[in-house]
C-alpha positions in Angstrom: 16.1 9.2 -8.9 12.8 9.1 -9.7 10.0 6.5 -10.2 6.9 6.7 -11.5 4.0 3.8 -11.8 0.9 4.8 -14.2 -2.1 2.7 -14.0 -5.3 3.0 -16.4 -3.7 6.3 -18.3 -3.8 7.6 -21.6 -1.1 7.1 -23.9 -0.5 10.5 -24.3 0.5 10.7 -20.6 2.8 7.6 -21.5 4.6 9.4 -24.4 5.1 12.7 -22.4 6.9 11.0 -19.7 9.0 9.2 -22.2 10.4 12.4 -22.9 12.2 12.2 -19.5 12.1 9.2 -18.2 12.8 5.4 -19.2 9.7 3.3 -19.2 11.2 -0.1 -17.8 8.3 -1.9 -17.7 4.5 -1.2 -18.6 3.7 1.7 -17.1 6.6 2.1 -14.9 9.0 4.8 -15.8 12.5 5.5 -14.4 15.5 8.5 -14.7 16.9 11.2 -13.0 15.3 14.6 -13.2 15.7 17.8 -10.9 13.4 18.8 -8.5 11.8 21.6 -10.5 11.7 19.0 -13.4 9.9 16.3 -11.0 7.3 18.8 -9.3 6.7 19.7 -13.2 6.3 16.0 -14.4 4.0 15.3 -11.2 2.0 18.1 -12.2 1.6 16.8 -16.0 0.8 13.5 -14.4 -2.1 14.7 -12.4 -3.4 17.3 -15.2 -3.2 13.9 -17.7 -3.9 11.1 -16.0 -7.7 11.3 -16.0 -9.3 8.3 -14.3 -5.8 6.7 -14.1 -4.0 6.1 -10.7 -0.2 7.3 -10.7 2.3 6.9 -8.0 5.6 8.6 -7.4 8.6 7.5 -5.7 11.7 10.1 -5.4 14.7 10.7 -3.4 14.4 13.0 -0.4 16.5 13.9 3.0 15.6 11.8 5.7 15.4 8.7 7.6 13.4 6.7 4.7 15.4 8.6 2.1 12.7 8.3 0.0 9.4 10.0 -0.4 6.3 9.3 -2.6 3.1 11.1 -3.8 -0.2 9.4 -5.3 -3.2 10.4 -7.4 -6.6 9.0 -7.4 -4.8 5.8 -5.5 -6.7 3.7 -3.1 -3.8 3.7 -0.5 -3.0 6.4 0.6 0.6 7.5 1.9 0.2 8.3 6.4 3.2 10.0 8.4 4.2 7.7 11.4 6.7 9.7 13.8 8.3 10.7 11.0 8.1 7.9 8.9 6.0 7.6 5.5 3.6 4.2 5.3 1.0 3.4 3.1 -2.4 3.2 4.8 -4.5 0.4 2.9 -8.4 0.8 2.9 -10.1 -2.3 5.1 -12.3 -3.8 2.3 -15.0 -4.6 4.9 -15.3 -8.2 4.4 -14.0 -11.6 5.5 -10.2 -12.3 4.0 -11.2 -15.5 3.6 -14.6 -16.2 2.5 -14.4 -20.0 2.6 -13.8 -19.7 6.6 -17.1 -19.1 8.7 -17.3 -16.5 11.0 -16.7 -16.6 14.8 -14.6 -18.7 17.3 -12.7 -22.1 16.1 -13.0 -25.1 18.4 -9.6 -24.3 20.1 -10.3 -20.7 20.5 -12.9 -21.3 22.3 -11.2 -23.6 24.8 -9.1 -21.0 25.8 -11.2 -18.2 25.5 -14.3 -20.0 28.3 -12.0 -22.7 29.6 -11.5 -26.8 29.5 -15.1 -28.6 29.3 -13.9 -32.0 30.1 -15.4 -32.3 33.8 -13.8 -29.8 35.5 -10.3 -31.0 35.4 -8.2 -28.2 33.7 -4.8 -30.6 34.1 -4.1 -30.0 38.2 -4.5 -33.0 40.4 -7.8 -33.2 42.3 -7.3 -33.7 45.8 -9.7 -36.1 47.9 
């Protein structure tokens, strides 16, 4: 089985994979195609796709019994002993810009200690 998910093509590209393939949703096309049929269609893809992303999803022996290939896609697919992940790019900024940077009150607490005059919960002995 093979999947293939086409963002920002041409609609040329779109038609030629219609040829082979059921488009299920926008830009998300589905069938069953050899291997020589599937390296051919990826290399169509590529050739086609201009500034378009594309991403392919196939079936392959192995653990994950799945493999995938991108093209001009911001994550990008990373072997981990063996199994296939997709490393996301960190954007670099805060995920949520509404919170302020640094240490929260309670973080704090346990990060330096208690401030409350030197009891930290153990009885003081006199």
């Amino acid at each position: 089985m093979v999947v293939i998910v086409l963002t920002v093509c041409p609609s040329g590209l779109r038609g030629y994979l219609t040829q082979w393939l059921l488009e299920i949703s926008a830009g998300v096309y589905v069938g069953h195609v050899s291997a020589r049929i599937r390296e051919r269609l990826w290399e169509r893809v590529v050739g086609m796709a201009g500034a378009g992303r594309a991403l392919m999803v196939f079936h392959t022996r192995g653990e994950q019994r799945m493999s995938f290939v991108v093209h001009d896609h911001h994550w990008t697919p990373v072997d981990v002993d063996g199994v296939t992940l997709m490393l996301r790019p960190l954007d670099g900024g805060v995920a949520n810009p509404a919170l302020r940077p640094g240490w929260s009150k309670a973080g704090r607490r346990r990060r330096f200690g208690r401030r409350d005059g030197g009891r930290d919960g153990e009885a003081e002995e006199k």
